[in-house]
TITOR-570232 format. One record per residue: x, y, z of N, C-alpha, C in turn. Coordinates in steps of 0.05 Angstrom, whole numbers, plus 5000, padded with zeros to 4 digits. Layout:
% residues N
XYZXYZXYZ;...
END
This chain:
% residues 387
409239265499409639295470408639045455;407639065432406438875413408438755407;408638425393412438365378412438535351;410038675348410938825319411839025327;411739175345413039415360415539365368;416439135380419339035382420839015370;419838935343421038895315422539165307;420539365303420139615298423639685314;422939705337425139755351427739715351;428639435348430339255340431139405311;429439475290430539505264431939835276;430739915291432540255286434940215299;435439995321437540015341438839725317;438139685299441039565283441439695266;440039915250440540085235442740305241;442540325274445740475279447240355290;447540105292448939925300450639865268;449239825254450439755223451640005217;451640185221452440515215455840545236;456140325253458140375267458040385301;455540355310456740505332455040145353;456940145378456739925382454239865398;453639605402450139485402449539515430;451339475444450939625473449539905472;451840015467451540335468448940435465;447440275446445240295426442840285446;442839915455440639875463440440005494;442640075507442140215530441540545524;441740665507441140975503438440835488;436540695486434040745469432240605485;433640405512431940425546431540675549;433340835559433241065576432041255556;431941275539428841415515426441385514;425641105522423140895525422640755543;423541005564422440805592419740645595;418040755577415240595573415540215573;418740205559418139895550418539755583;418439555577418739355607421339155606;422239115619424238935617424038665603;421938575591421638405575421938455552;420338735552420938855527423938915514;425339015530427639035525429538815520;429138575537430338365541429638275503;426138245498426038135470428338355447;427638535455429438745436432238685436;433338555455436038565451436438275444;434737985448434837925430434137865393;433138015396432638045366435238115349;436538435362439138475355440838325355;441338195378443437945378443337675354;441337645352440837465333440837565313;440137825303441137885281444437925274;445238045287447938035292449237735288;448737625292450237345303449337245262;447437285257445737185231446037405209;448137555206447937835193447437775163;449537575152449537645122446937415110;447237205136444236995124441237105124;440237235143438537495143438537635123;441137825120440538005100439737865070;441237595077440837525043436837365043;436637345069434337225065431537475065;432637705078431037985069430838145053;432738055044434138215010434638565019;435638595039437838805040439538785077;442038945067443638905096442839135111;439539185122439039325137438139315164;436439395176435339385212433239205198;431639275171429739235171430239025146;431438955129432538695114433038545132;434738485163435238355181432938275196;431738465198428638355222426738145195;426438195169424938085154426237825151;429737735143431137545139430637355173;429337485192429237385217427537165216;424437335205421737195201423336995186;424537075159424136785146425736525155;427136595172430036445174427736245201;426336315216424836215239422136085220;422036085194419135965185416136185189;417536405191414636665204414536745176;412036765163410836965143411337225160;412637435143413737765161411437865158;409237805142406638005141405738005164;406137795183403937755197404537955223;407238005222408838185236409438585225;409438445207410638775187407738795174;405838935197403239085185401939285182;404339465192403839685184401739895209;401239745230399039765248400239895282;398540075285400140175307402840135308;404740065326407340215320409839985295;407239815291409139485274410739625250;412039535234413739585217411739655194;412239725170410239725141410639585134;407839435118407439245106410139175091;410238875081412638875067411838855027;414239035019413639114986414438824978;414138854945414338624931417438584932;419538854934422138824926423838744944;421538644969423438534989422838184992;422438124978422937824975425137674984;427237754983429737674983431237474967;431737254976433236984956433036714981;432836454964433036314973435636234988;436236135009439136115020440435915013;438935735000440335404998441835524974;441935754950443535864942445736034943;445736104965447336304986450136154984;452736294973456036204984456036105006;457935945020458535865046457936115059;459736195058460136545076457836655084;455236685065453736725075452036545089;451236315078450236095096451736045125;454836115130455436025153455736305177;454536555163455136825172458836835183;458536965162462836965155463537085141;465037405140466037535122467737285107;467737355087468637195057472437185071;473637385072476537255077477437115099;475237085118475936905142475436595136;473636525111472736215106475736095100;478336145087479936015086481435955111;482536165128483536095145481835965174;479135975171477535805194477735505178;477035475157478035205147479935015143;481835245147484235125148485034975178;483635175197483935115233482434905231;480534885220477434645243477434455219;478534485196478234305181475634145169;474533865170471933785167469333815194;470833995207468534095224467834415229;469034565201468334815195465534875198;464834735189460934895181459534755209;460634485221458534475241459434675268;461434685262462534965289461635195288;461835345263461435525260458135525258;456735315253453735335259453035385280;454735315300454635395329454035695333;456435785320456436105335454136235325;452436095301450936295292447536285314;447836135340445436025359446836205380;445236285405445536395424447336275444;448836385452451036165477448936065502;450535885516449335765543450136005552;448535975583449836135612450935945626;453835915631455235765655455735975672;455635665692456835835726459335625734;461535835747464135605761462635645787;462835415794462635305826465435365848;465435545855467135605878468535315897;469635115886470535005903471634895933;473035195932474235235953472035225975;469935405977467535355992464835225992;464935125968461834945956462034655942;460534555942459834335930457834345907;458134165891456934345854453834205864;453134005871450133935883449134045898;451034215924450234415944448934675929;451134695909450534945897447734955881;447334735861445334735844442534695871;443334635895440234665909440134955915;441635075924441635325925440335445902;440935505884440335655854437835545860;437035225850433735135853432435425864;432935355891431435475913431035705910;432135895889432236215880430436175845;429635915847428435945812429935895793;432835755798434435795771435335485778;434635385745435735125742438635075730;439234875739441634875723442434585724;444534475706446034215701448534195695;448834005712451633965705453733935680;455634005667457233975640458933865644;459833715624461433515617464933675619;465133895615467633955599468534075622;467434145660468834135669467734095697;468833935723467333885746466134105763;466834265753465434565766463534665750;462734625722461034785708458834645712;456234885708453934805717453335035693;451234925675450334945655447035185666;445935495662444435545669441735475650;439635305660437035145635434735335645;434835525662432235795663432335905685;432036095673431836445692434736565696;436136525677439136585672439736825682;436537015677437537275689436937375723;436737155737436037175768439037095779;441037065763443836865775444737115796;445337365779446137595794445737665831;442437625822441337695857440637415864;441737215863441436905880443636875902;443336765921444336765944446536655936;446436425923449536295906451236505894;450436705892452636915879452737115887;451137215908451737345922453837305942;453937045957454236895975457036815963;459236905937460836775934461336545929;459136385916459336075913459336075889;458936175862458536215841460536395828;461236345805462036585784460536495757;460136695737459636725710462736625696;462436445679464736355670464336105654;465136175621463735885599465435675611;463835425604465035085610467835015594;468435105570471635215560473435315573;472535515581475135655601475335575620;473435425643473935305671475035015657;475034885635475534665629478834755620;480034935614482535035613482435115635;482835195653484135285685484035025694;482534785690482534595701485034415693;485034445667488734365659490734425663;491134705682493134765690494434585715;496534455714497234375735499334565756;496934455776498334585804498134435832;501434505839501234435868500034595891;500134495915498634585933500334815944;499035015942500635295947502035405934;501735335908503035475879503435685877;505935885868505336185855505036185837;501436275824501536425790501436675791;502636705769501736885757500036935740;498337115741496137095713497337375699;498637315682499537575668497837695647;496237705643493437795630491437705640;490537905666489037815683485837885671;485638105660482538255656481438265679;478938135668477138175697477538015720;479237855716480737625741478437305731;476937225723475437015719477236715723;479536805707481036605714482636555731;483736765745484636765769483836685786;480936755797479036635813478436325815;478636255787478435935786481135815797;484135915785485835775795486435815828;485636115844485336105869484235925884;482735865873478535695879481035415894;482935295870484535115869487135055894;487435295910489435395919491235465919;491335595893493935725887494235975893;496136115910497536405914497436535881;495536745884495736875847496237195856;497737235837498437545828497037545802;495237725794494237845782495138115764;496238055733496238335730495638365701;495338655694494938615664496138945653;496238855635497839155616496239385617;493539405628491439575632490839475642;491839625678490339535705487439645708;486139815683483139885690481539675688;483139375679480639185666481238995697;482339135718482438835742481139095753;479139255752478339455779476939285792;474539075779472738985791474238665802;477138645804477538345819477638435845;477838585854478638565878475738575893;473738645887470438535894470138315889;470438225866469637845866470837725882;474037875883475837645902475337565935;474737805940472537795969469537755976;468337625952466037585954467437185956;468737215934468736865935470836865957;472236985977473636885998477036835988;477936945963480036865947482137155954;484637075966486737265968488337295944;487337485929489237525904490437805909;493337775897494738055896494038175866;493038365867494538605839496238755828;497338605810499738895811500438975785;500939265784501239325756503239315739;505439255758508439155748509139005759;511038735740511838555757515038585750;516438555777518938625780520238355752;522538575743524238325727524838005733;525738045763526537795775525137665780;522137705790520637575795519637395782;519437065802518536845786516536675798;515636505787512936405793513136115781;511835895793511235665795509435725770;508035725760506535895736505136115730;506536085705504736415688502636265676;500836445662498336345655498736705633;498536605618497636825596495136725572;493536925582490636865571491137135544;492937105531492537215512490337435499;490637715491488637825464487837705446;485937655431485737525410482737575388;483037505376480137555352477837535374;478337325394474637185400473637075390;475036895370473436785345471136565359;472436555377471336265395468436385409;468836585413466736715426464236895413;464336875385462937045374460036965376;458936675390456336785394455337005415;457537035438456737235461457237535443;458937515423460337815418460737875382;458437785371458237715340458237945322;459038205341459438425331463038445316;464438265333466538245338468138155311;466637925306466637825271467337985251;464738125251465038395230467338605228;468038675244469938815243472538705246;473638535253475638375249477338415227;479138495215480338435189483338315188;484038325161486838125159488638225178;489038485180491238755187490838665219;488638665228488738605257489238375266;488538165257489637915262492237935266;494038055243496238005240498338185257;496638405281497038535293496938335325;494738295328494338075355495937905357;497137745329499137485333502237645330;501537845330504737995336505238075369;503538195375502838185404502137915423;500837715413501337385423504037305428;505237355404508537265411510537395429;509937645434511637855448509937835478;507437755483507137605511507737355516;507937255495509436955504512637005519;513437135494517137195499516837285537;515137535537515737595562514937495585;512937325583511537265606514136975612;515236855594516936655598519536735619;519636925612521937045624520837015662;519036995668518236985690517736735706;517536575687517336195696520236205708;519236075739521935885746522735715733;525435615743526435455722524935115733;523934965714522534845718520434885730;518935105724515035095723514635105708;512435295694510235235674509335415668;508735415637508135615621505335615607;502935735615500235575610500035935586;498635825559497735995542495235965531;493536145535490236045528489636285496;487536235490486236435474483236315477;481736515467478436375461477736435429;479936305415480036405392480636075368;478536035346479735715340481635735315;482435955317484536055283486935885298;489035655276491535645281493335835279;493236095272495736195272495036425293;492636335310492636385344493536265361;493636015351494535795373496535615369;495335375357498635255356500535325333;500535525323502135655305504735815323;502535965346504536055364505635945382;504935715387506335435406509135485389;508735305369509935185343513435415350;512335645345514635905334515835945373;513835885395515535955413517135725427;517035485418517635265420520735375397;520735315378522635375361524735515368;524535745381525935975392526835955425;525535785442526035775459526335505477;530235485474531835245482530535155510;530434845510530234695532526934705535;524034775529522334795533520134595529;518634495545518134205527515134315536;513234225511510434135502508833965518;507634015542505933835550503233785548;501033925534498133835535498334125518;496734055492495534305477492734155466;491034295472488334195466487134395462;484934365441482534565424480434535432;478834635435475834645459473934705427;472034575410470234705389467834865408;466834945397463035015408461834755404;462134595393461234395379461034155411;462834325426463134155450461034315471;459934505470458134615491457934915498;460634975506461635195509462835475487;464535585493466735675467468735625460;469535695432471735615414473735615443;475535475444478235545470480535375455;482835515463485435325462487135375491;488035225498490935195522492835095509;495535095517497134935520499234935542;500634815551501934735583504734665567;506834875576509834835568511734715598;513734625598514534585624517234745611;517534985633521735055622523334955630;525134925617528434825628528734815660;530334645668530934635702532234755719;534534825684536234995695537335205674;
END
């Protein structure tokens, strides 16, 4: 395919993407239509979408409409591309572009749109990140890294990165945690590399292994991960040696741990109920949450977001706090994450379960920006009563 043909493409598969229906869905039903394209092709197509997505309202204002095809034009300009040179109307390229699509300069653009941000979320992200609102959130509006956790338990992070070499994929080491290894090319060979095949690897941002890495644990610990999902974090605190039970309120989202867990060599239990009595050296509740932290991987996520749901998730935040506490021995630990940088995600809900719940003490709450590498993240580490 030509990049004007790509373009082309990209504008129909955000045109029903903007209509509602999600960008996955999209770009995999308009492969299997066009088997002609090649995996590059597709690969460019889906970034195009992504970046529009991630760039929705700065695009549209720089294409002068919120369309597939105001977005692909707001693309050119936002990258320094004259769109003629692209939108020519020529074999399968887009049509020329009219006079009425000019758009507007952006250095006039509201925050909101300059920082791609529905308008009622700029107060309360400002209120969280404070004087580092706009350079964070400039973050989300760029493509994420690819990290990998280094399997510990069986590898060495220099062992590992010769490995990967040796398959074509570079990588470097990150600051934010001793296991992350940063992917710098061929991101999409990680899958079939002997390092991950082989169990030495997981997919997992330098934020979240940099939170499992704060969890303190002894040697032979019971956690619990009481919002397990796909297990990612489980695997890291296993990696550690900790005995983990795994579970989550929808056991369909752990189908695939119990394959990772035997690829990386990690004995984890699943279970779909955990008995009342049952207690644990720590819980780990990785919380529901906006994703605010994550919206360059999931920038669809943004958009639809509203006040009503927020205010739905931090009702549900607190009612897994209440319960997962109930499961801490007396004197372990109470680890609470989100990938989300709103305060009244995080330490809002410290704050109110601290308040309510006698004898509990505050040990390490820390905010992870993008600004640091990875994604938006928060932890914090409670220790309960003794007795």
């Amino acid at each position: 395919m030509t990049p004007g043909a790509r373009i082309a493409a990209a504008i129909a598969v955000l045109d029903e993407v903007l209509s509602g229906a999600p960008a996955e869905k999209v770009l995999t039903t308009w492969a299997r239509r066009n088997r002609y394209a090649g995996s590059g092709d597709r690969a460019a197509i889906r970034d195009h979408v992504y970046d529009a997505l991630r760039c929705r309202r700065s695009f549209a204002w720089l294409g002068g409409a919120e369309t597939g095809r105001g977005l692909m034009l707001g693309a050119q300009r936002a990258s320094g591309t004259d769109p003629s040179s692209l939108f020519t109307g020529e074999g399968y390229a887009p049509a020329p572009v009219g006079a009425e699509e000019a758009g507007q300069d952006l250095s006039n653009a509201p925050d909101a749109v300059r920082l791609d941000m529905p308008d009622w979320l700029m107060g309360p992200l400002s209120d969280s990140l404070g004087d580092r609102t706009e350079p964070a959130l400039a973050v989300l509006r760029t493509r994420a890294p690819v990290f990998l956790r280094v399997n510990i338990a069986r590898a060495d992070r220099e062992d590992v990165r010769a490995m990967l070499a040796a398959d074509g994929i570079e990588t470097a080491p990150h600051p934010l945690a001793d296991t992350a290894l940063e992917v710098t090319s061929n991101p999409r060979r990680v899958a079939q590399s002997r390092a991950y095949l082989d169990g030495l690897v997981e997919l997992q941002d330098a934020s979240s292994q940099a939170a499992c890495a704060a969890v303190p644990l002894e040697p032979g610990a019971r956690v619990l991960d009481y919002c397990a999902g796909g297990g990612g974090k489980a695997l890291a605190l296993a990696a550690r040696g900790a005995r983990v039970t795994a579970h989550d309120s929808d056991p369909r989202r752990m189908r695939d741990l119990p394959v990772r867990a035997e690829r990386a060599g990690a004995a984890i239990v699943t279970e779909e109920t955990i008995a009342d009595a049952d207690r644990f050296d720590v819980v780990l509740c990785d919380v529901p949450c906006t994703g605010s932290g994550t919206w360059r991987r999931t920038p669809e996520a943004k958009w639809l977001l509203t006040p009503e749901r927020l205010d739905d998730l931090c009702r549900t935040q607190a009612e897994i706090l209440a319960t997962a506490a109930r499961h801490v021995k007396p004197g372990g630990t109470l680890v609470y994450m989100t990938c989300s940088m709103l305060t009244a995600e995080n330490s809002a809900q410290i704050e109110e379960f601290l308040a309510a719940s006698k004898g509990w003490t505050l040990t390490l709450s820390r905010r992870f920006s993008p600004e640091d590498g990875g994604d938006g993240f928060f932890v914090a580490v409670m220790d309960a009563p003794s007795t």
